[in-house]
PDB file of N, H, CA, C and O in Angstrom:
ATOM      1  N   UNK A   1     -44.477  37.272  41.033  1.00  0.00           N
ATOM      2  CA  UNK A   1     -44.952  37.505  39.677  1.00  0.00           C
ATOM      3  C   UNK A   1     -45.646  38.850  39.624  1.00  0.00           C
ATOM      4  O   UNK A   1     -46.858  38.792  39.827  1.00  0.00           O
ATOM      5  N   UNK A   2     -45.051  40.244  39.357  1.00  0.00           N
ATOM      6  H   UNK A   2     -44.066  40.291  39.192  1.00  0.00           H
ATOM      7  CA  UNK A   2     -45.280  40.743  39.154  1.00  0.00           C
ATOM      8  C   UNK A   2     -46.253  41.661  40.275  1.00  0.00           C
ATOM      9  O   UNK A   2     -47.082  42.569  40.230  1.00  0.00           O
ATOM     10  N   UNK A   3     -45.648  40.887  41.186  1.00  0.00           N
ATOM     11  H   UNK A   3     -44.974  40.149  41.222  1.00  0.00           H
ATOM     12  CA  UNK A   3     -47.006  41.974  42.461  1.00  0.00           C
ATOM     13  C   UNK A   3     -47.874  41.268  42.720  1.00  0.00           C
ATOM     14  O   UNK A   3     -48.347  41.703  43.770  1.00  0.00           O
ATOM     15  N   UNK A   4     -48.389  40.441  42.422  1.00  0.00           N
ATOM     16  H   UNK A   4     -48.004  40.087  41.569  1.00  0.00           H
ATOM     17  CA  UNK A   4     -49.897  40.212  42.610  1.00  0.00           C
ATOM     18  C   UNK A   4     -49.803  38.318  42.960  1.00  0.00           C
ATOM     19  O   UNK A   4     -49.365  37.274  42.478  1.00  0.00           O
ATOM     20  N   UNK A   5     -50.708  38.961  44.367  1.00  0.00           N
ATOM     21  H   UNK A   5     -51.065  39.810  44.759  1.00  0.00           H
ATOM     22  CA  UNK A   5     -50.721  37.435  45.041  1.00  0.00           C
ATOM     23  C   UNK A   5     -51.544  36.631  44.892  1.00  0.00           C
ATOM     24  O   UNK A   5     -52.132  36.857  43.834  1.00  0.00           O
ATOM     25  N   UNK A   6     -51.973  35.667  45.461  1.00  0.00           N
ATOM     26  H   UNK A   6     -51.495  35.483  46.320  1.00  0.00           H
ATOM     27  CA  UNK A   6     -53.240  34.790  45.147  1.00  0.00           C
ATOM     28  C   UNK A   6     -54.512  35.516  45.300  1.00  0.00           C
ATOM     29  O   UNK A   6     -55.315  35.334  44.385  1.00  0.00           O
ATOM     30  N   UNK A   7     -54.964  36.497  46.496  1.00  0.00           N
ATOM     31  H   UNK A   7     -54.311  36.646  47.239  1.00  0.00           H
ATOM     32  CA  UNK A   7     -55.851  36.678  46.224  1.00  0.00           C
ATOM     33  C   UNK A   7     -56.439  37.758  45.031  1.00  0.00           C
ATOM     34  O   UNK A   7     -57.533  37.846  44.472  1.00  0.00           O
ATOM     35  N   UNK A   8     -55.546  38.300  44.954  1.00  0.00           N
ATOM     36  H   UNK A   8     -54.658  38.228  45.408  1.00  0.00           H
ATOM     37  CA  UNK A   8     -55.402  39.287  43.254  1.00  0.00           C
ATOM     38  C   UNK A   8     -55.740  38.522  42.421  1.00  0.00           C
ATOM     39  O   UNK A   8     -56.615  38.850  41.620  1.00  0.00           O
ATOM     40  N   UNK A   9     -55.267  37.546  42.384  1.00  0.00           N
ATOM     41  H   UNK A   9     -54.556  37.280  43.035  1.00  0.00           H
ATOM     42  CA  UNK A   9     -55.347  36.422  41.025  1.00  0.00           C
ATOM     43  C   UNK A   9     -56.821  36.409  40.962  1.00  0.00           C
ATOM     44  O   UNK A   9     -57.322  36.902  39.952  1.00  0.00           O
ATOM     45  N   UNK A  10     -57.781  35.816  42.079  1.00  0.00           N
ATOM     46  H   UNK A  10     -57.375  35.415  42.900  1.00  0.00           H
ATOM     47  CA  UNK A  10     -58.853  35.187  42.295  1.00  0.00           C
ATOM     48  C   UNK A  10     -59.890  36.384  41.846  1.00  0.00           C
ATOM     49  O   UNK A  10     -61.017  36.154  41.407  1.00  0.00           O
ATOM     50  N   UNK A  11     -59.414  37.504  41.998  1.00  0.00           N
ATOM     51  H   UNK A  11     -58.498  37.690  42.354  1.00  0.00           H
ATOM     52  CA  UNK A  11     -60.480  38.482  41.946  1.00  0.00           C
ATOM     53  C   UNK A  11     -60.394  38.323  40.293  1.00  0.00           C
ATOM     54  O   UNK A  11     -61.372  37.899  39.677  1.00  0.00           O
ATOM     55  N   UNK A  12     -59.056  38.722  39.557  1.00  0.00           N
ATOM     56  H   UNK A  12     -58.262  39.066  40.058  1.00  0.00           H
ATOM     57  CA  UNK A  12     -59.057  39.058  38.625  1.00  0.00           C
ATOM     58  C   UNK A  12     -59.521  38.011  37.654  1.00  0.00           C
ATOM     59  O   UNK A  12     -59.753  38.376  36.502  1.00  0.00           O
ATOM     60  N   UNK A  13     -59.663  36.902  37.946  1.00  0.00           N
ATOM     61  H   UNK A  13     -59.474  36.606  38.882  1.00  0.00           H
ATOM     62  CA  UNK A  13     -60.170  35.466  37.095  1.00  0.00           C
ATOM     63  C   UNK A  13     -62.079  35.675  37.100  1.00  0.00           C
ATOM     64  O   UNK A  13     -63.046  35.645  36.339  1.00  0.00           O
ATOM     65  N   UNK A  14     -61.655  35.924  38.764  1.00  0.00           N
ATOM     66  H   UNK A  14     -60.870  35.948  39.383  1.00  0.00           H
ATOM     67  CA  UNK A  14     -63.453  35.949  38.820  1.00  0.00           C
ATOM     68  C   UNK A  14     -64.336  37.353  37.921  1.00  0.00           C
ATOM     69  O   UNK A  14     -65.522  37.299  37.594  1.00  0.00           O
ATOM     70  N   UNK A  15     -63.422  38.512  37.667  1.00  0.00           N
ATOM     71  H   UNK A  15     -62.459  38.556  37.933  1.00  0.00           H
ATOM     72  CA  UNK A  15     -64.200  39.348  36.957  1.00  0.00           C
ATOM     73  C   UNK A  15     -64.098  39.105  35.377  1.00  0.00           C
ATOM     74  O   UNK A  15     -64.859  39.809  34.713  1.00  0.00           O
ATOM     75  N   UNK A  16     -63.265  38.206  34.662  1.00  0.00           N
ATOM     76  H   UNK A  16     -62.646  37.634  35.201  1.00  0.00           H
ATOM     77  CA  UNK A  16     -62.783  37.694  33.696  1.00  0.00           C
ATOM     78  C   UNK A  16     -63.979  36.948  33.334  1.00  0.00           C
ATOM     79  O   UNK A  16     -64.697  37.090  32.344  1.00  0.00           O
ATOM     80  N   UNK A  17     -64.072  36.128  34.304  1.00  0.00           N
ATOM     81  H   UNK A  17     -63.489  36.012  35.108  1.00  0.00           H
ATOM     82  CA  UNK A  17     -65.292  34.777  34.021  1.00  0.00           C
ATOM     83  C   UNK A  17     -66.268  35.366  34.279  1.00  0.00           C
ATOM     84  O   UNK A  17     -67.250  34.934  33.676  1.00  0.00           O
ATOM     85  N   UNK A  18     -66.551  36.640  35.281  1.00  0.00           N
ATOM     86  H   UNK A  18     -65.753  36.991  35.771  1.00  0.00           H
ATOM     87  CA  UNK A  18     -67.949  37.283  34.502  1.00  0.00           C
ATOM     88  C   UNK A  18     -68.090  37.972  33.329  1.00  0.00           C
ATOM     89  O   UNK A  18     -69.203  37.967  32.803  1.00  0.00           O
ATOM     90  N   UNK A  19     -67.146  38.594  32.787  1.00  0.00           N
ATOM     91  H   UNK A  19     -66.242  38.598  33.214  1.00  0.00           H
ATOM     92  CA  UNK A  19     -67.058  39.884  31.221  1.00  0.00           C
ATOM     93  C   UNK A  19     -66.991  38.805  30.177  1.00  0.00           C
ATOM     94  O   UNK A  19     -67.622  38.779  29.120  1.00  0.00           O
ATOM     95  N   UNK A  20     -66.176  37.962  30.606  1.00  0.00           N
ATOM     96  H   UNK A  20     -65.663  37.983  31.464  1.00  0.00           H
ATOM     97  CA  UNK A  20     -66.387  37.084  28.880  1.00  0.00           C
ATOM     98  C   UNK A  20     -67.171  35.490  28.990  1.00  0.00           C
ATOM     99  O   UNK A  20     -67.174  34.633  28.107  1.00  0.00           O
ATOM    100  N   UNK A  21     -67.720  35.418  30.151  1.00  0.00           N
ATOM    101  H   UNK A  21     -67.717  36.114  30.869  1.00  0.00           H
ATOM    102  CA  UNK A  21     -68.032  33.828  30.487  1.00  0.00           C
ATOM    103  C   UNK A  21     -67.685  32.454  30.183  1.00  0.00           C
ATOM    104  O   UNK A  21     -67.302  32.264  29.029  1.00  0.00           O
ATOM    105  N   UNK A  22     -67.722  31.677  30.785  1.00  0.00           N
ATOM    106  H   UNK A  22     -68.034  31.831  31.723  1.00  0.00           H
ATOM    107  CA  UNK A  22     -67.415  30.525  30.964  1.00  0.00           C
ATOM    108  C   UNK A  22     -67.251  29.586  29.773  1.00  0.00           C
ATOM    109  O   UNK A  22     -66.451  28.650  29.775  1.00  0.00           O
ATOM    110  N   UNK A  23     -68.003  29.870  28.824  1.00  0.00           N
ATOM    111  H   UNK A  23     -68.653  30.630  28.822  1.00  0.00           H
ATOM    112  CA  UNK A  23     -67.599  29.187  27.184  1.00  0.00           C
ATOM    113  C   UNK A  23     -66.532  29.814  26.788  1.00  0.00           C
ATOM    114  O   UNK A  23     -65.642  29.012  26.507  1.00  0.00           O
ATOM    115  N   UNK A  24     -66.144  31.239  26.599  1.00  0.00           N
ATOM    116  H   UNK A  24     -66.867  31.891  26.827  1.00  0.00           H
ATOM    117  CA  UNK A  24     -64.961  31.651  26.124  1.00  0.00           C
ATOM    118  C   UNK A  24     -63.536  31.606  26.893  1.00  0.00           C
ATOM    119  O   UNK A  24     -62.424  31.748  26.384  1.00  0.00           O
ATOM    120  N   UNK A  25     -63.791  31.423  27.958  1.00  0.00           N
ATOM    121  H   UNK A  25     -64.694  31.308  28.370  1.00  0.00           H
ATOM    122  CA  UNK A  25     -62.601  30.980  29.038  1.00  0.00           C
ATOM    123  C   UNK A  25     -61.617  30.103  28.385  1.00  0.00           C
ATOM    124  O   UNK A  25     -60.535  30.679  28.266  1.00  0.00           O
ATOM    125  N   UNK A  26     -61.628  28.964  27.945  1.00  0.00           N
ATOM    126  H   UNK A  26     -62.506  28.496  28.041  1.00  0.00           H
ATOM    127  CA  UNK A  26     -61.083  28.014  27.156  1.00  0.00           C
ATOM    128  C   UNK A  26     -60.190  28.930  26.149  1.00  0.00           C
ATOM    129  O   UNK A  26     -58.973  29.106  26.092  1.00  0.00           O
ATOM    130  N   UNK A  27     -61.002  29.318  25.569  1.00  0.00           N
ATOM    131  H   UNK A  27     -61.991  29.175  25.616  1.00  0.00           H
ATOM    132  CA  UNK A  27     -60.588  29.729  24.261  1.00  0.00           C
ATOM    133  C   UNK A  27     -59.365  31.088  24.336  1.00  0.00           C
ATOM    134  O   UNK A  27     -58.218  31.170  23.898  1.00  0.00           O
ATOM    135  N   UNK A  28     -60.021  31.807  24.913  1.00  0.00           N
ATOM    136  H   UNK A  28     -60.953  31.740  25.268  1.00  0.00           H
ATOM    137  CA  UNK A  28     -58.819  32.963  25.286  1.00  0.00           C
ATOM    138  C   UNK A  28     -57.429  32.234  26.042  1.00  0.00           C
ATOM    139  O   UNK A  28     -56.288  32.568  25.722  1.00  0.00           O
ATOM    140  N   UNK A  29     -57.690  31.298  26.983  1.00  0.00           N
ATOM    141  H   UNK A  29     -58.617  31.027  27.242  1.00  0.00           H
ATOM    142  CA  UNK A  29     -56.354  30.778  27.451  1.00  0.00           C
ATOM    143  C   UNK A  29     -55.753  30.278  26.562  1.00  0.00           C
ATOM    144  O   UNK A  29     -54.561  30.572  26.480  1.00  0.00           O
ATOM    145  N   UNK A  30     -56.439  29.171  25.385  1.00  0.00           N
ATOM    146  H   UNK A  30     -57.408  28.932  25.452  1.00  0.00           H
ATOM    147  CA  UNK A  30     -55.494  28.968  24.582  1.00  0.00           C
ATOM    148  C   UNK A  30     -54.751  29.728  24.012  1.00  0.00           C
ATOM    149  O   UNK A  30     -53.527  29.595  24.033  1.00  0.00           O
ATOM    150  N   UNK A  31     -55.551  30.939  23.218  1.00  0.00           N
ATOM    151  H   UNK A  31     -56.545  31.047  23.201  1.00  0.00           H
ATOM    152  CA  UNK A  31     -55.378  31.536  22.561  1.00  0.00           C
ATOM    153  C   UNK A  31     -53.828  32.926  23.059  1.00  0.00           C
ATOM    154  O   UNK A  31     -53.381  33.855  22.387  1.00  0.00           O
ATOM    155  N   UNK A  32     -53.509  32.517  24.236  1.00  0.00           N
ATOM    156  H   UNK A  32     -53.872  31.762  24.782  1.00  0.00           H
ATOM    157  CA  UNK A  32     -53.262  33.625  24.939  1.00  0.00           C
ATOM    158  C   UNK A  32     -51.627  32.454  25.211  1.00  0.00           C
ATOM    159  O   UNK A  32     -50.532  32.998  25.352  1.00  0.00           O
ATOM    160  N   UNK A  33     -51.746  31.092  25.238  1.00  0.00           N
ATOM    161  H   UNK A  33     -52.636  30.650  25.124  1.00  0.00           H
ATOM    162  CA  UNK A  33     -50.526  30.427  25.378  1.00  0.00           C
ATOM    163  C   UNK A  33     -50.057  30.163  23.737  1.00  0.00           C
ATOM    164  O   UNK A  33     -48.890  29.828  23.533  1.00  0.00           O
ATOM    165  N   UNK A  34     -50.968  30.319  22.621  1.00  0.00           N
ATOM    166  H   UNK A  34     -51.916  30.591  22.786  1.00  0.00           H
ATOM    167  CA  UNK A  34     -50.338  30.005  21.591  1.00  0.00           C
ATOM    168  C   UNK A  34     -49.252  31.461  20.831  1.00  0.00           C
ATOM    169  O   UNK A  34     -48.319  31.572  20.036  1.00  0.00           O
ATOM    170  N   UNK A  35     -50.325  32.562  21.899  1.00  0.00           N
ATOM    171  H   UNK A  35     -51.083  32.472  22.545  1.00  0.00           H
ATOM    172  CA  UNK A  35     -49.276  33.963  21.729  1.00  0.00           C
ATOM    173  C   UNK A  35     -48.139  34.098  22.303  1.00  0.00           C
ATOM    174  O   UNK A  35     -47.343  34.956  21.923  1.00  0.00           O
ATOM    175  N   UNK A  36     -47.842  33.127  23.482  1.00  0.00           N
ATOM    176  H   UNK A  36     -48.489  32.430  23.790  1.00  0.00           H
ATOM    177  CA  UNK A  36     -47.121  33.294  24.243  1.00  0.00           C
ATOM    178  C   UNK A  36     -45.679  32.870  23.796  1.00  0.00           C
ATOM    179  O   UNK A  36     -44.599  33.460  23.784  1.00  0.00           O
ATOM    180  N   UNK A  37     -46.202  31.265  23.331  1.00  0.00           N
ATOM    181  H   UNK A  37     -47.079  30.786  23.341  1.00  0.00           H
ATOM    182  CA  UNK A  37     -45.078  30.401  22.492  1.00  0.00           C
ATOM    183  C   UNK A  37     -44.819  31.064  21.129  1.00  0.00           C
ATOM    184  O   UNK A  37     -43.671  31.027  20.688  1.00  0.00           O
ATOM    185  N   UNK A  38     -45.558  31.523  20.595  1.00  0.00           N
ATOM    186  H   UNK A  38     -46.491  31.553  20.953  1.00  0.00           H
ATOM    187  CA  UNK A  38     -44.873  32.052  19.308  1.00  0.00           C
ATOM    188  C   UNK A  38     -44.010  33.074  19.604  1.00  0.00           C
ATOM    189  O   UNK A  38     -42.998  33.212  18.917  1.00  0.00           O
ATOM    190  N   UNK A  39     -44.312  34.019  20.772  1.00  0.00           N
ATOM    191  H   UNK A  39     -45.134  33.907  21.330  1.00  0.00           H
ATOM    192  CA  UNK A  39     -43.041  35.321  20.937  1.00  0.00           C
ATOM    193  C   UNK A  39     -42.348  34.504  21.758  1.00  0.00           C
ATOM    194  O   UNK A  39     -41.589  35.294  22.319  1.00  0.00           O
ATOM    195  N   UNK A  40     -41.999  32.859  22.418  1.00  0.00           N
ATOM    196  H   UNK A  40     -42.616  32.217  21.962  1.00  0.00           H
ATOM    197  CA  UNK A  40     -40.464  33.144  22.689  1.00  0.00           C
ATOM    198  C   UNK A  40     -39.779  32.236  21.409  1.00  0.00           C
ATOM    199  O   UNK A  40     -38.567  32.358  21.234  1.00  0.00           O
ATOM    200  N   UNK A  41     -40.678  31.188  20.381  1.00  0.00           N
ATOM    201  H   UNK A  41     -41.663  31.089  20.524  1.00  0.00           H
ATOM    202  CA  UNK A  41     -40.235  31.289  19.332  1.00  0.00           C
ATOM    203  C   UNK A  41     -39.339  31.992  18.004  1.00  0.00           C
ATOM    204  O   UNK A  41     -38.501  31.661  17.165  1.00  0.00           O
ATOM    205  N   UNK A  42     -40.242  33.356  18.499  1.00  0.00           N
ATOM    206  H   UNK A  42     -40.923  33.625  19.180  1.00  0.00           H
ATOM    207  CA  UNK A  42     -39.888  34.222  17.809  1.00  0.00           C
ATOM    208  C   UNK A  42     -38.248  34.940  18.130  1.00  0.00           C
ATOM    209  O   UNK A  42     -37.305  35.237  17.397  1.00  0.00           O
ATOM    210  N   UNK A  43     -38.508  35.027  19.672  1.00  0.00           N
ATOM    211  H   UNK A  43     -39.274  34.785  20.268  1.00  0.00           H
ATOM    212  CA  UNK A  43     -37.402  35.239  20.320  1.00  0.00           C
ATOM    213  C   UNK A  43     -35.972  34.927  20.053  1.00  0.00           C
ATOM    214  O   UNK A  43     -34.956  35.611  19.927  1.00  0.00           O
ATOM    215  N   UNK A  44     -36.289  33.458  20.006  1.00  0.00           N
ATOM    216  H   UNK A  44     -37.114  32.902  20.108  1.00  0.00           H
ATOM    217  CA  UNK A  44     -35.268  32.289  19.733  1.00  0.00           C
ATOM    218  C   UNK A  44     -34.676  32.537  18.431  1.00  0.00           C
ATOM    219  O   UNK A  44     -33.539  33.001  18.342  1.00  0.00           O
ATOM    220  N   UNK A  45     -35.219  32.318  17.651  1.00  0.00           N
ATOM    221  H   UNK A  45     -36.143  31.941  17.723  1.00  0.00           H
ATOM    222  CA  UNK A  45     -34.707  32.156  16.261  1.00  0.00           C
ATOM    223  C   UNK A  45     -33.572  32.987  15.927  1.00  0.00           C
ATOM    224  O   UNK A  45     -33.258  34.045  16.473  1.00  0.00           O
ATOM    225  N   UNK A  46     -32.947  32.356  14.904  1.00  0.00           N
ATOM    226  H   UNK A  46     -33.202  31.497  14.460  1.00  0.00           H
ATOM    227  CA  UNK A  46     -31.803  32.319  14.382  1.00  0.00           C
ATOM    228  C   UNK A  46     -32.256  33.927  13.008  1.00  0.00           C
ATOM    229  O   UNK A  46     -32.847  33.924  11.928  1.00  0.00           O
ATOM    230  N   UNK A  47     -31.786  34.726  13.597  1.00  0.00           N
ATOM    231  H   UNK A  47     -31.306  34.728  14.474  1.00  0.00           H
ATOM    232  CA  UNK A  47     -32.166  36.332  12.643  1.00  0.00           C
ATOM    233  C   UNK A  47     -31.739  36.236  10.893  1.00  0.00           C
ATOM    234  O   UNK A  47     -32.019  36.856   9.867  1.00  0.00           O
ATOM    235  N   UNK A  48     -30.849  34.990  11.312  1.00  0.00           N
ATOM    236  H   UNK A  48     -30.622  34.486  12.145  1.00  0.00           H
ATOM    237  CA  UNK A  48     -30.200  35.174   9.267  1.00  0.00           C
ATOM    238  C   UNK A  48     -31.906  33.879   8.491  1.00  0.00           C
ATOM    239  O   UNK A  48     -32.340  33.727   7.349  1.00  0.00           O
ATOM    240  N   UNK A  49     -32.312  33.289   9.807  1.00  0.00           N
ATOM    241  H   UNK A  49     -31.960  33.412  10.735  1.00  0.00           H
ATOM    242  CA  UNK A  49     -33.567  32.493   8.784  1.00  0.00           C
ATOM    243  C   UNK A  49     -34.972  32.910   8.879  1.00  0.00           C
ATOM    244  O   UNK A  49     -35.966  32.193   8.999  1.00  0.00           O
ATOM    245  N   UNK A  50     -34.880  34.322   8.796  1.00  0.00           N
ATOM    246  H   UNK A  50     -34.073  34.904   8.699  1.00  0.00           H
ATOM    247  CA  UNK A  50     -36.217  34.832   8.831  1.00  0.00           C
ATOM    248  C   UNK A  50     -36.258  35.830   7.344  1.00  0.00           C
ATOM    249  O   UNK A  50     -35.438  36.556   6.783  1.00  0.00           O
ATOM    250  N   UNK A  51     -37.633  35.430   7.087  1.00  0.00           N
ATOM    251  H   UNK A  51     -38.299  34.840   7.543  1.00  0.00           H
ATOM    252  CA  UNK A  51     -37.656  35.731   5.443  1.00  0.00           C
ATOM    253  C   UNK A  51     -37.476  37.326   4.963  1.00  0.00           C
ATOM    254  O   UNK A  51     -38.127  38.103   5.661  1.00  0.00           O
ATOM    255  N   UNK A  52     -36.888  37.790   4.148  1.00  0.00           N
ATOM    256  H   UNK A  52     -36.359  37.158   3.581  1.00  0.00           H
ATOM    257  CA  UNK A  52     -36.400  39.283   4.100  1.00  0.00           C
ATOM    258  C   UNK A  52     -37.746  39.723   3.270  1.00  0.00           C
ATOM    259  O   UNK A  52     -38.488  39.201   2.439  1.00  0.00           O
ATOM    260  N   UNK A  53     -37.637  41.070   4.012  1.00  0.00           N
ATOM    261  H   UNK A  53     -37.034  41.495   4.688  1.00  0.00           H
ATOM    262  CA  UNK A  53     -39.079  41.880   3.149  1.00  0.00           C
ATOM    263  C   UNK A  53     -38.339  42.963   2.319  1.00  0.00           C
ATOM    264  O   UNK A  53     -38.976  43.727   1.593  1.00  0.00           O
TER     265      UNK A  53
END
């Protein structure tokens, strides 16, 4: 995945959970899988049923 092994991971979580702390943790992951699913949603879709501007 992209290069980066477990212990990469660990660093990069652990400076995460210090800059935004431990209450917002939750929230950005969600927030970060509901971005995720909407672009392959977006992906997916059928181009003639998307609303014309």
């Amino acid at each position: 995945m992209f290069g980066i092994g477990m212990p990469e991971m660990i660093i990069i979580l652990a400076i995460l959970l210090v800059v935004v702390g431990p209450g917002k943790l939750p929230q950005i992951g969600q927030a970060l899988g509901s971005s995720i699913r909407n672009f392959k949603k977006a992906a997916t879709e059928d181009p003639a049923k998307l609303p014309e501007n």
